[in-house]
KEMARVEX-429985 format. One record per residue (C-alpha): residue number from 1; z, y, x. Coordinates in nm, 3 decimals. Example, Ala and Ser with C-alpha at 12.3 -4.5 7.8 and 13.67 -1.06 7.14 Angstrom:
BEGIN
[vofi 1, [0.780, -0.450, 1.230]];
[vofi 2, [0.714, -0.106, 1.367]];
END
This chain:
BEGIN
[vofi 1, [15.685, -19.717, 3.254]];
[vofi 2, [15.600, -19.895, 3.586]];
[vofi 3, [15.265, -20.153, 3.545]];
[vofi 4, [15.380, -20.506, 3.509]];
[vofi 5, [15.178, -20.833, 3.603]];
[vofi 6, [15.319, -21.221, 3.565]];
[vofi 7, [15.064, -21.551, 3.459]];
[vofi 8, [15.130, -21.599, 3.110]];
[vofi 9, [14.977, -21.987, 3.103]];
[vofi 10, [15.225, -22.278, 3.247]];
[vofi 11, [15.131, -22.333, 3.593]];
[vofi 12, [14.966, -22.648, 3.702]];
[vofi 13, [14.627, -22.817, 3.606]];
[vofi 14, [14.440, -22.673, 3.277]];
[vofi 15, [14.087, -22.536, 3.187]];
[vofi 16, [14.256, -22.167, 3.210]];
[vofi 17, [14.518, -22.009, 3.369]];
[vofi 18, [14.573, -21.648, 3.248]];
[vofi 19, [14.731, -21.314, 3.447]];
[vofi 20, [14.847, -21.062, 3.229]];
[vofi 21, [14.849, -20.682, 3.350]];
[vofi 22, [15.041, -20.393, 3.104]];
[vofi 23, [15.096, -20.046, 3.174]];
[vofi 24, [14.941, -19.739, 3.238]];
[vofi 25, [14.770, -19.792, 3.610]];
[vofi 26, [14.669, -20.140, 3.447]];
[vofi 27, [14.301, -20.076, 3.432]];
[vofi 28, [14.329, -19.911, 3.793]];
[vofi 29, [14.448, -20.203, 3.979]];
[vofi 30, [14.224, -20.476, 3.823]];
[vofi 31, [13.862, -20.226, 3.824]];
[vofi 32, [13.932, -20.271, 4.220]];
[vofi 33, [13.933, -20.617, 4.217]];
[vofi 34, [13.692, -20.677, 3.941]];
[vofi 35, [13.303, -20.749, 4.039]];
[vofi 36, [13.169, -20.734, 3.673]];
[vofi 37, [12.839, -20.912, 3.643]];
[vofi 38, [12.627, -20.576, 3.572]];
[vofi 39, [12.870, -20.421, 3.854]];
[vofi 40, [12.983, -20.125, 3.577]];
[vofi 41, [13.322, -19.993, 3.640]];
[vofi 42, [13.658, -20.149, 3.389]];
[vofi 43, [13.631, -19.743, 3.256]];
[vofi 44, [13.326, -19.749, 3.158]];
[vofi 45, [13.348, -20.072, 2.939]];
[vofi 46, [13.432, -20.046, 2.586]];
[vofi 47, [13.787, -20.204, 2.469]];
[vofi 48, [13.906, -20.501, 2.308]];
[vofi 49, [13.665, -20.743, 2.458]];
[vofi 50, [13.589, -20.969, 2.707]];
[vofi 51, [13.372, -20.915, 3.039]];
[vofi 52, [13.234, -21.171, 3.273]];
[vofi 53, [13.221, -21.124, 3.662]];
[vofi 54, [13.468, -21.233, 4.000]];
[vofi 55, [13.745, -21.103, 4.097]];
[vofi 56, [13.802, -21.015, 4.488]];
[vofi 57, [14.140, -20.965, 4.699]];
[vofi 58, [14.153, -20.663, 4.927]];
[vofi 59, [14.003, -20.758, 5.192]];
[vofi 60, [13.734, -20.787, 4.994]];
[vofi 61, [13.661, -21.200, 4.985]];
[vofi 62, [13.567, -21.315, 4.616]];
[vofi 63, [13.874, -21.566, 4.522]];
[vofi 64, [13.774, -21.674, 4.140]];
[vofi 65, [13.519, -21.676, 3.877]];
[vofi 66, [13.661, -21.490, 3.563]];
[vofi 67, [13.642, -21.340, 3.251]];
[vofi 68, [13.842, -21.023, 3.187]];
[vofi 69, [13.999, -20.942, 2.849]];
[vofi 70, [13.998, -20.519, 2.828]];
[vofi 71, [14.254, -20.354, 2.587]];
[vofi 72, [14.328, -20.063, 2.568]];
[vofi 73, [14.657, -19.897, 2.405]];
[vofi 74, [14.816, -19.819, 2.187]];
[vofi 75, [14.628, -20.076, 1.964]];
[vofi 76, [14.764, -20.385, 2.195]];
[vofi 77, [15.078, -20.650, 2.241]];
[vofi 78, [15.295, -20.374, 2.407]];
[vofi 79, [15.098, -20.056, 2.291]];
[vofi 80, [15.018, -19.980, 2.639]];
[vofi 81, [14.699, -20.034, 2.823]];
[vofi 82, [14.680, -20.448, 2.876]];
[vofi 83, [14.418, -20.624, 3.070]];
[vofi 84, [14.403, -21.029, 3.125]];
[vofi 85, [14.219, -21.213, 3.324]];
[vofi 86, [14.107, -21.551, 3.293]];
[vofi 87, [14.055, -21.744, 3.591]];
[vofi 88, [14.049, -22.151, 3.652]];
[vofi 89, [14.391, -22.328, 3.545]];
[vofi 90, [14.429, -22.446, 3.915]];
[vofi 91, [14.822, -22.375, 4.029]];
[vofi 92, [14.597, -22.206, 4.396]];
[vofi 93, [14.382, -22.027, 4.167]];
[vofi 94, [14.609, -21.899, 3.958]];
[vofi 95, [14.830, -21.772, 4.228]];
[vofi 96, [14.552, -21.588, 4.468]];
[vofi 97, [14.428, -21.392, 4.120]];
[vofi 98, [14.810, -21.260, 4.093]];
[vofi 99, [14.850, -21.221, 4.486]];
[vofi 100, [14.541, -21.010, 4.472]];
[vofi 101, [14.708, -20.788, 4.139]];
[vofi 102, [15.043, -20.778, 4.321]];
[vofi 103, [14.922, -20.653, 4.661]];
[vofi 104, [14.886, -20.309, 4.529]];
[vofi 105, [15.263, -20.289, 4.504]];
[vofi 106, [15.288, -19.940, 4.482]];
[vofi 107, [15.102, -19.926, 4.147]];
[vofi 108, [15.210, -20.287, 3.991]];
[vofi 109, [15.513, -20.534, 4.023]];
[vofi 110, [15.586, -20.871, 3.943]];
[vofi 111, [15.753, -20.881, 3.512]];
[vofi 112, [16.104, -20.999, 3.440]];
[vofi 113, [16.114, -21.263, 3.222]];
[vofi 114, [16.022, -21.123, 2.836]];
[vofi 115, [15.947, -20.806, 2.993]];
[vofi 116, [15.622, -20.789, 2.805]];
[vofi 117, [15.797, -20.881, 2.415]];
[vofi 118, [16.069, -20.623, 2.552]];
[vofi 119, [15.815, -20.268, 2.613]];
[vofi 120, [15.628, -20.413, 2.231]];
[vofi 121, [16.006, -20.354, 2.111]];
[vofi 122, [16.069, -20.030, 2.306]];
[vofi 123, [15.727, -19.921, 2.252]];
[vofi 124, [15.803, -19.942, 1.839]];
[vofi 125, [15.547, -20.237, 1.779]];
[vofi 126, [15.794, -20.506, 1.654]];
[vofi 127, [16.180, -20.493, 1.567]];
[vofi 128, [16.453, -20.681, 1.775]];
[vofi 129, [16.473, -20.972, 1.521]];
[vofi 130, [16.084, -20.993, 1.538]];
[vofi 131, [16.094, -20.999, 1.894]];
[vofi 132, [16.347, -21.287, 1.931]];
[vofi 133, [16.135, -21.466, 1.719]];
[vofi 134, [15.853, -21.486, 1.962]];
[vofi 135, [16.087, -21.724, 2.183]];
[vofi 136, [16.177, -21.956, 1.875]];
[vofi 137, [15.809, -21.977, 1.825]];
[vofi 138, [15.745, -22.103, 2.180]];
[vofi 139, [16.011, -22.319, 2.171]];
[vofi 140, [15.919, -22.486, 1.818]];
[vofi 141, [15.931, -22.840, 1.799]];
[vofi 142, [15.785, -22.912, 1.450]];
[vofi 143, [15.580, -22.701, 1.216]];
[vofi 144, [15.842, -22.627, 0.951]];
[vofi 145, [16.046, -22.446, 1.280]];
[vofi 146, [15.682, -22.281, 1.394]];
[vofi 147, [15.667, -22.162, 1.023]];
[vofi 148, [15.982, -22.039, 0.978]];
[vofi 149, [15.950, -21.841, 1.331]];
[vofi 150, [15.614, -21.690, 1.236]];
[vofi 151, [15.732, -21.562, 0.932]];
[vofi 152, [15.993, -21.357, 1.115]];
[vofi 153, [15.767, -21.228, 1.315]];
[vofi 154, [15.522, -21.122, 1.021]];
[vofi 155, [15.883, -20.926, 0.935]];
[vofi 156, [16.026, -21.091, 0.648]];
[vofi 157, [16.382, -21.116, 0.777]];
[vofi 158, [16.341, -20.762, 0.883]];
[vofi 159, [16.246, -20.637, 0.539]];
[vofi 160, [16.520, -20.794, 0.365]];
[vofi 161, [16.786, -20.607, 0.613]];
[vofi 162, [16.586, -20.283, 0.640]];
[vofi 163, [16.610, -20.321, 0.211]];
[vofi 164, [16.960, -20.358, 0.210]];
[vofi 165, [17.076, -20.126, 0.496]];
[vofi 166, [16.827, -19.892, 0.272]];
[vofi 167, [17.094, -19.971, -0.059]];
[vofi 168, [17.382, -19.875, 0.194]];
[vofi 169, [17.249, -19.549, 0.297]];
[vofi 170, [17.160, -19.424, -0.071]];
[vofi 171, [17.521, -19.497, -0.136]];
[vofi 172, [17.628, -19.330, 0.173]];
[vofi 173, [17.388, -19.005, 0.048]];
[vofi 174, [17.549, -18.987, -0.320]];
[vofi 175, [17.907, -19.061, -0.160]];
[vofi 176, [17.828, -18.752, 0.034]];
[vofi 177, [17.712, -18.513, -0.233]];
[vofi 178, [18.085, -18.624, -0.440]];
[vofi 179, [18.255, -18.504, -0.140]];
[vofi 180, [18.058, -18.199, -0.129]];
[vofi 181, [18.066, -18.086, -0.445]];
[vofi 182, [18.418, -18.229, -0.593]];
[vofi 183, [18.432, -18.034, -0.896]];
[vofi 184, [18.175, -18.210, -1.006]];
[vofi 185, [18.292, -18.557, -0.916]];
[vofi 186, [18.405, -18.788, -1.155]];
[vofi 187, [18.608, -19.046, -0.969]];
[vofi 188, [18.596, -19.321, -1.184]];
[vofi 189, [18.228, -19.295, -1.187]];
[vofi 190, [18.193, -19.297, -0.865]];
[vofi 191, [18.388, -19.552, -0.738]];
[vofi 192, [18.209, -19.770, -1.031]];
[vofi 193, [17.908, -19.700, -0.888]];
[vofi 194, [18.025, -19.790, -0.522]];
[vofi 195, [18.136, -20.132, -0.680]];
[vofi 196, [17.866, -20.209, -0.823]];
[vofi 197, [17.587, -20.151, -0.557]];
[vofi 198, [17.838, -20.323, -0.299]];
[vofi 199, [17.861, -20.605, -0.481]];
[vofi 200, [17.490, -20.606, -0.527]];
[vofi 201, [17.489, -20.576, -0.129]];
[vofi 202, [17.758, -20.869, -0.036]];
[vofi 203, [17.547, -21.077, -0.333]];
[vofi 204, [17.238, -21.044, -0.092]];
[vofi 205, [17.408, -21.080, 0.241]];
[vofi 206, [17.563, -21.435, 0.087]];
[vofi 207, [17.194, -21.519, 0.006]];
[vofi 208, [17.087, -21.442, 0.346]];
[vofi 209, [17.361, -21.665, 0.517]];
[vofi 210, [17.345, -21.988, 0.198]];
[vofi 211, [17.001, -22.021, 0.442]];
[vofi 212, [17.161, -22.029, 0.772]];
[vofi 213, [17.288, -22.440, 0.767]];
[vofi 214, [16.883, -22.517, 0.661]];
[vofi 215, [16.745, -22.228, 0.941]];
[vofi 216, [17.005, -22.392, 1.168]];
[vofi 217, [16.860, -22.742, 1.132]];
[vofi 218, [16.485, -22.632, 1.129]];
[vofi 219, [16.498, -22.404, 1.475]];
[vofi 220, [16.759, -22.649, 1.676]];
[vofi 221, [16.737, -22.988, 1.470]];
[vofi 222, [17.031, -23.244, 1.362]];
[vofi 223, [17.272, -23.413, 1.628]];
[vofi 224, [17.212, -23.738, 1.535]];
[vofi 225, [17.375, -24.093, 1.686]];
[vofi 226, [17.301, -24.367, 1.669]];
[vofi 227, [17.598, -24.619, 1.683]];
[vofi 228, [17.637, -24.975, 1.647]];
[vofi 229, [17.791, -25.318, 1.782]];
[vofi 230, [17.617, -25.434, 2.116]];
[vofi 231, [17.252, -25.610, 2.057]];
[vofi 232, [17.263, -25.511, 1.696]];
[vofi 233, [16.908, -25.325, 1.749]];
[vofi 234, [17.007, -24.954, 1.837]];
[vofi 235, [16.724, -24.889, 2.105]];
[vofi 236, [16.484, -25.082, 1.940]];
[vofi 237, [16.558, -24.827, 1.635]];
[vofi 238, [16.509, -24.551, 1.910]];
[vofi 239, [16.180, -24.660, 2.044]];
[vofi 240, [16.067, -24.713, 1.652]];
[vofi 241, [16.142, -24.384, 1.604]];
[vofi 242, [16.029, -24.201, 1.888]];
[vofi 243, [15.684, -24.443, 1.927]];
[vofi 244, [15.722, -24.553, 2.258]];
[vofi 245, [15.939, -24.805, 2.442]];
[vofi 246, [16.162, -24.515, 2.565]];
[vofi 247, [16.473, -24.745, 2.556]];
[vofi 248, [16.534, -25.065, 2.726]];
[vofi 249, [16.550, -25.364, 2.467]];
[vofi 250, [16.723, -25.702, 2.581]];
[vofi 251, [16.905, -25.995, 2.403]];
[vofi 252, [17.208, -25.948, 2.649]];
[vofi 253, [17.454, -25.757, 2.504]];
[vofi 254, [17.560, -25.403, 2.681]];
[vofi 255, [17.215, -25.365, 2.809]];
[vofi 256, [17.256, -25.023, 2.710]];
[vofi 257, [17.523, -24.905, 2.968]];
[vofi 258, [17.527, -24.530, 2.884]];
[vofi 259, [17.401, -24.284, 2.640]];
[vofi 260, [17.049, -24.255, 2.605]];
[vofi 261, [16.883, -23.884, 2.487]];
[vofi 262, [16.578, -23.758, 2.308]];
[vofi 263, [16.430, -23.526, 2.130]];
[vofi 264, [16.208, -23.618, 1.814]];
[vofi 265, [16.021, -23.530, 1.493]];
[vofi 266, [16.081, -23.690, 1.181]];
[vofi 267, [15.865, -23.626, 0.927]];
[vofi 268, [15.940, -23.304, 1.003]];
[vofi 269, [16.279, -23.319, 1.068]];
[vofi 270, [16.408, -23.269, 1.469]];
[vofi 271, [16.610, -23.432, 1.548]];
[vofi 272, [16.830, -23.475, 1.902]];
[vofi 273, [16.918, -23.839, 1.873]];
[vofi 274, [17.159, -24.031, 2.129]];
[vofi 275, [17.125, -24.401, 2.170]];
[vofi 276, [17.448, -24.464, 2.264]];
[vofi 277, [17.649, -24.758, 2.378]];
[vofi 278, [17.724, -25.045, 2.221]];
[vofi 279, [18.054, -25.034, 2.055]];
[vofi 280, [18.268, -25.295, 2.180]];
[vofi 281, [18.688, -25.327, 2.265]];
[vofi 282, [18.641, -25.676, 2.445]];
[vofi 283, [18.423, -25.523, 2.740]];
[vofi 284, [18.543, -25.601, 3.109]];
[vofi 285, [18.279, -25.421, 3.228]];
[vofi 286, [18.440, -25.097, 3.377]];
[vofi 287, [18.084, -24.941, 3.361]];
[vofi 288, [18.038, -25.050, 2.968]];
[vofi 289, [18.380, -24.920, 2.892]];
[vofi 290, [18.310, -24.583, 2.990]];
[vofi 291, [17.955, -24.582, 2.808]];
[vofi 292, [18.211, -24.673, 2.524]];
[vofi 293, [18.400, -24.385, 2.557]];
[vofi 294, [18.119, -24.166, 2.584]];
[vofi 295, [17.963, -24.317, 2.235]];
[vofi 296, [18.287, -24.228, 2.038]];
[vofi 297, [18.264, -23.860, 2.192]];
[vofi 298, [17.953, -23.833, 2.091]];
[vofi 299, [18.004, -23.999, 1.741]];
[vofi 300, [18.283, -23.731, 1.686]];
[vofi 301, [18.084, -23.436, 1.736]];
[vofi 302, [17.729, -23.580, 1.548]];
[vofi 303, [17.538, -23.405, 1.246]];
[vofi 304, [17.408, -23.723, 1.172]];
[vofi 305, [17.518, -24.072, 1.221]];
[vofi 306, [17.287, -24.379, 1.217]];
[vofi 307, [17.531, -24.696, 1.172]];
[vofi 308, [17.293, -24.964, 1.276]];
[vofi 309, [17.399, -25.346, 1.131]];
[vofi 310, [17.238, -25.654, 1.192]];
[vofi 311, [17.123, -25.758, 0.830]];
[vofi 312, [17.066, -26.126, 0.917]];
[vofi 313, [17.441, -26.194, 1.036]];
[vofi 314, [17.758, -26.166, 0.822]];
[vofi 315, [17.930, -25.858, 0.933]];
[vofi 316, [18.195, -25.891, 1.222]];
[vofi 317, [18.497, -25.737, 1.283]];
[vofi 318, [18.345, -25.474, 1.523]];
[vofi 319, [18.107, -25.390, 1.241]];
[vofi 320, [18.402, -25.347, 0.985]];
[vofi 321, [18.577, -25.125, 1.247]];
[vofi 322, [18.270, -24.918, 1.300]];
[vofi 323, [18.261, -24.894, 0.913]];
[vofi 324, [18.572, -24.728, 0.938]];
[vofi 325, [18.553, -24.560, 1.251]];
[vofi 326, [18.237, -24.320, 1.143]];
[vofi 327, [18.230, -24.061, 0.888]];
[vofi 328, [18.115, -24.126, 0.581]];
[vofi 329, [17.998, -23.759, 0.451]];
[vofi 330, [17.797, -23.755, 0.793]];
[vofi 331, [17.693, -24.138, 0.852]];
[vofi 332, [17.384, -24.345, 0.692]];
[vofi 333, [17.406, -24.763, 0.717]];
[vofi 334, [17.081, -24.910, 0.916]];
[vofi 335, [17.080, -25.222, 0.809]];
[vofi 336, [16.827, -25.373, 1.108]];
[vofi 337, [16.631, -25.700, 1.110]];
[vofi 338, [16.515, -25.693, 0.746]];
[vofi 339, [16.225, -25.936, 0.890]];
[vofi 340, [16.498, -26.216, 0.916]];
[vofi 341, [16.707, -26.398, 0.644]];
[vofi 342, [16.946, -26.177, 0.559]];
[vofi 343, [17.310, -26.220, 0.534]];
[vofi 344, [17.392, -25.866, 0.389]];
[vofi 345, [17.402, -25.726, 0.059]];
[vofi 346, [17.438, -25.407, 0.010]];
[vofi 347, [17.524, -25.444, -0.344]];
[vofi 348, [17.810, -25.691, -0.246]];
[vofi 349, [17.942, -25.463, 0.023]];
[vofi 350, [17.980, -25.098, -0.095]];
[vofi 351, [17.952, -24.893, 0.252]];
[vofi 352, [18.034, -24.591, 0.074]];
[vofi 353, [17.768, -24.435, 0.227]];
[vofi 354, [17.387, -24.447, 0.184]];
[vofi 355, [17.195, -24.769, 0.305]];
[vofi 356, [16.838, -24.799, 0.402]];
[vofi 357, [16.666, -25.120, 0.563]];
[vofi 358, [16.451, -25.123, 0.822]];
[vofi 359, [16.297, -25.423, 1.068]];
[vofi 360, [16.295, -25.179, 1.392]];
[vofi 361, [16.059, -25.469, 1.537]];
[vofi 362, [15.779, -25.441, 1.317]];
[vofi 363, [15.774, -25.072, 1.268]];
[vofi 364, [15.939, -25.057, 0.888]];
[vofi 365, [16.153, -24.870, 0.670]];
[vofi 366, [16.075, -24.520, 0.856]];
[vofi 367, [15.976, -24.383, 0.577]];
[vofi 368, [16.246, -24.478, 0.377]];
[vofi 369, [16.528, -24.319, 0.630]];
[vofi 370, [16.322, -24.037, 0.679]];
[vofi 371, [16.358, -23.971, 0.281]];
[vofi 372, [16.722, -24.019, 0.323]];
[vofi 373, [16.763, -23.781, 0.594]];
[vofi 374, [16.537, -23.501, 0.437]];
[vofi 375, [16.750, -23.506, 0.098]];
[vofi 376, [17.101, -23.477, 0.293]];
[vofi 377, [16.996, -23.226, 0.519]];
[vofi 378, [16.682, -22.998, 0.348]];
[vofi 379, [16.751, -23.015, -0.026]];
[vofi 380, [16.471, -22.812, -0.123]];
[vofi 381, [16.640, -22.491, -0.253]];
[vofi 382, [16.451, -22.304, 0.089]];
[vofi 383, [16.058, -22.246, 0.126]];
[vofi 384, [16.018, -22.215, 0.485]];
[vofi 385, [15.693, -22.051, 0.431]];
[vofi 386, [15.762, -21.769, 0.176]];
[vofi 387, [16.187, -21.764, 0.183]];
[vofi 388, [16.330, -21.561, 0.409]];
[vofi 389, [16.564, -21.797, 0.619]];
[vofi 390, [16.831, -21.711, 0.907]];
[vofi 391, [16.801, -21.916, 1.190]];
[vofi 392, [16.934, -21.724, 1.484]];
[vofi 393, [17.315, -21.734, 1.575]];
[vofi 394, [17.284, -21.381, 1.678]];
[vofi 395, [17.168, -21.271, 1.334]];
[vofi 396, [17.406, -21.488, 1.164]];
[vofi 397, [17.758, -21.394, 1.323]];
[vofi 398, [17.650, -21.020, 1.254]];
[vofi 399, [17.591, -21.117, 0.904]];
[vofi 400, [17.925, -21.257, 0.858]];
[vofi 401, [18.057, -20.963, 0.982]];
[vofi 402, [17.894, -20.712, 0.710]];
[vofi 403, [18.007, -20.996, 0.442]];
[vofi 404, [18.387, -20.980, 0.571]];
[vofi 405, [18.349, -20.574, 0.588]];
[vofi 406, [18.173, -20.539, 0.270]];
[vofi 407, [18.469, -20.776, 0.098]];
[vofi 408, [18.728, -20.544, 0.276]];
[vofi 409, [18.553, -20.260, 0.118]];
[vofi 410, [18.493, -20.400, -0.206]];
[vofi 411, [18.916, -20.444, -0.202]];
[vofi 412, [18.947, -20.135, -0.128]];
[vofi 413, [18.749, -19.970, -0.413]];
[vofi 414, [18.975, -20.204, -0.659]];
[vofi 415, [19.269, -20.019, -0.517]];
[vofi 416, [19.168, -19.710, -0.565]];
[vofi 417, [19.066, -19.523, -0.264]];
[vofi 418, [18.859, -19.216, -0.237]];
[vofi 419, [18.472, -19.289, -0.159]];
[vofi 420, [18.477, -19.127, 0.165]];
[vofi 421, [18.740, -19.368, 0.304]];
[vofi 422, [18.515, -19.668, 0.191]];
[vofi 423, [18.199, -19.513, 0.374]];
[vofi 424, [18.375, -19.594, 0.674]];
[vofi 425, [18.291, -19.934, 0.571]];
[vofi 426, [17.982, -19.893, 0.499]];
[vofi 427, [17.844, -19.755, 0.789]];
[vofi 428, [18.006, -19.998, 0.969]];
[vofi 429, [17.819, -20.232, 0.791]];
[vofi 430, [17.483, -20.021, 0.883]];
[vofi 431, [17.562, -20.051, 1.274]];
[vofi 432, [17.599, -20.448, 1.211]];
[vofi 433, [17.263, -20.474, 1.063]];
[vofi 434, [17.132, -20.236, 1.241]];
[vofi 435, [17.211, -20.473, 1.582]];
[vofi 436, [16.986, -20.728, 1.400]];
[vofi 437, [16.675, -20.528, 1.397]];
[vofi 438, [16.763, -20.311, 1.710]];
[vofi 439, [16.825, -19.962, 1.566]];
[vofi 440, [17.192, -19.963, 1.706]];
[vofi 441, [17.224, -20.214, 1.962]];
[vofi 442, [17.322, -20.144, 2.310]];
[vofi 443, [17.079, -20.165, 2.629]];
[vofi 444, [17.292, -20.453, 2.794]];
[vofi 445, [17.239, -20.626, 2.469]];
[vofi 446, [16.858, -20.572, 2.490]];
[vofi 447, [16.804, -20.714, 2.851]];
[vofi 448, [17.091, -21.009, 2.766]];
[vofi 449, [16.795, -21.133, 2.473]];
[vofi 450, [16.501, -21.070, 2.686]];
[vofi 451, [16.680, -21.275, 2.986]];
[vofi 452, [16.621, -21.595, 2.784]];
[vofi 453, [16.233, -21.540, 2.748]];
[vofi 454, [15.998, -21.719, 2.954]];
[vofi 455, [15.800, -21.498, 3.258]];
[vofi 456, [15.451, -21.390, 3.176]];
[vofi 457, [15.566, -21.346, 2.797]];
END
């Protein structure tokens, strides 16, 4: 494979900036741009650690003071021959230390994005699902998704499919010895035995996918709105939650003309919250009308739907209209300005949905809806440190796939068919698992997942 360079730090102002070098001339092209302190050659050094000295460009003019990491396959990220250099975080710096690396562009080239994760895969040192779980752990939000995404890459979805593609292929093996060797087949037997391990198999694969809705909400988090009659306290309920004034806050109503979006962690929980519009059929205002609009689009299409009321006023007919208008199974009641008199009971009106109170102005009752939201949406039956959890949508449509095959198959042995027709099935079912840890999965496939990887990793 060609040697591949790319910065694998975010460029613009840090302590370190890092250029990342993998492939067999790898050691070539940095030992001529290296100056190491005791001026000994990148050969001669031993591997796996880390060497002080400046680096030069060709023409020779030192550019940076650095420290070079030396690693040398098959014992590294890609299991080829990896050197790194560390030079200052500065955006300049960072780009004359890979000008200098690129130069010699007969021996090294610039990386695709996820080119690096992509020759660990190809080079045998993870699986495809453990690859695409280096981009969910980049992308993590909260530590329950970082969790969840390091314990795919430790393997643990990757066992459980390698164990159960493993069950198909022993009944594949014995399904082929009965065809071999008929007259000593008993049919009934066999097809008992074909029933009974595939049911053992679709049991699993449900297992796998009861975790998907939880996996979902960990790696992506809940679309949540938050809806409510004009000036009721919907952006103050935003800034509460986010912990800054994110959202302008006003005592004229409609101050929020539009939908307002963010992303945020609730004790634990992400979720992507829109502060939308304030609810309203009396509005003039062309502008308002369409932030309207907008708010019931979004409402429609929500996770998660904060109703926010204004506790210390007797509920209006917009608020009994919202009351209808959002749904229930999906919707909790924010009853807002709890530090005021309040002119709402919750006992006298039954929302039909659950009610928590909160004063958005002094910071309370965050605790409370946060309790709410983790007991509707993570109900405990999933440890995201030791279960195994699905969480990609890749993983999960190819799942559903072996469950509808394997249910087609398991119909089929109730009818009566011979055992070779149902291994048809079954290895079917193999190349559908097999897609989620990469041993039968197609090269366009391969470069389509690596696409969405950042450069440099």
């Amino acid at each position: 494979m060609e040697t591949i360079a790319a910065v694998s730090t975010a460029l613009g102002e840090s302590g370190i900036g890092i250029i990342r070098i993998s492939g067999d001339e790898a050691i070539d092209v940095v030992d001529k741009l290296f100056m190491h302190i005791k001026e000994k050659s990148l050969h001669e050094l031993d591997s796996h650690k880390i060497y002080y000295g400046k680096i030069k460009n060709h023409e020779g003019n030192v550019i940076d003071e650095v420290l070079v990491s030396l690693m040398r396959g098959p014992n590294t990220y890609t299991r080829e021959d990896v050197v790194e250099i560390n030079c200052h975080g500065g955006r300049q710096a960072i780009m004359n230390v890979l000008e200098a690396v690129l130069a010699d562009h007969q021996r090294v080239r610039l990386a695709e994005a996820g080119e690096f994760t992509k020759r660990a895969f190809l080079n045998g040192r993870i699986d495809l699902a453990q690859a695409e779980s280096v981009i969910d752990i980049i992308r993590s939000q909260t530590d329950s998704s970082l969790r969840m995404s390091l314990g795919q890459l430790q393997g643990r979805l990757s066992k459980e499919i390698n164990k159960i593609n493993g069950q198909l292929l022993n009944l594949q093996a014995k399904i082929a010895v009965d065809v071999d060797y008929p007259e000593y087949e008993d049919k009934n037997k066999t097809l008992s035995s074909v029933n009974k391990t595939l049911n053992l198999v679709y049991n699993e694969v449900e297992e796998l996918l009861s975790s998907a809705k939880t996996g979902r909400i960990i790696k992506e988090g809940i679309k949540t709105v938050i809806v409510g009659r004009p000036n009721v306290g919907k952006s103050s309920l935003l800034n509460m939650l986010l912990g800054e004034e994110r959202a302008i806050v006003t005592e004229i109503p409609g101050t929020t003309r539009d939908t307002v979006e963010e992303s945020l962690n609730l004790a634990g929980i992400p979720l992507n919250i829109i502060d939308t519009a304030g609810i309203r059929e009396d509005t003039e205002d062309p502008v308002e009308k369409i932030g309207v609009e907008r708010s019931k689009k979004a409402l429609s299409s929500a996770d998660l739907v904060l109703l926010v009321l204004d506790s210390s006023q007797e509920l209006s007919i917009e608020d009994n209209n919202l009351i209808e208008l959002v749904p229930k199974e999906r919707s909790i009641v924010v009853l807002n300005k709890t530090d005021l008199d309040a002119k709402i009971d919750d006992k006298t009106y039954n929302f039909d949905m659950p009610v928590v109170w909160i004063s958005a102005l002094y910071h309370k009752g965050i605790e409370e809806l946060a309790s709410i939201v983790k007991d509707r949406f993570l109900s405990g039956e999933f440890d995201v440190v030791n279960d195994v959890i699905v969480s990609n949508v890749r993983h999960i449509s190819l799942l559903r796939e072996v469950k509808d095959i394997l249910k087609q198959a398991l119909e089929t042995v109730n009818v009566g068919f011979p055992a070779d027709i149902i291994n048809i099935d079954i290895e079917s079912c193999r190349q559908k698992l097999g897609q989620i840890t990469g041993n039968s999965v197609e090269e366009d496939l391969i470069d389509h997942i690596f696409k969405n990887f950042c450069l440099g990793k």
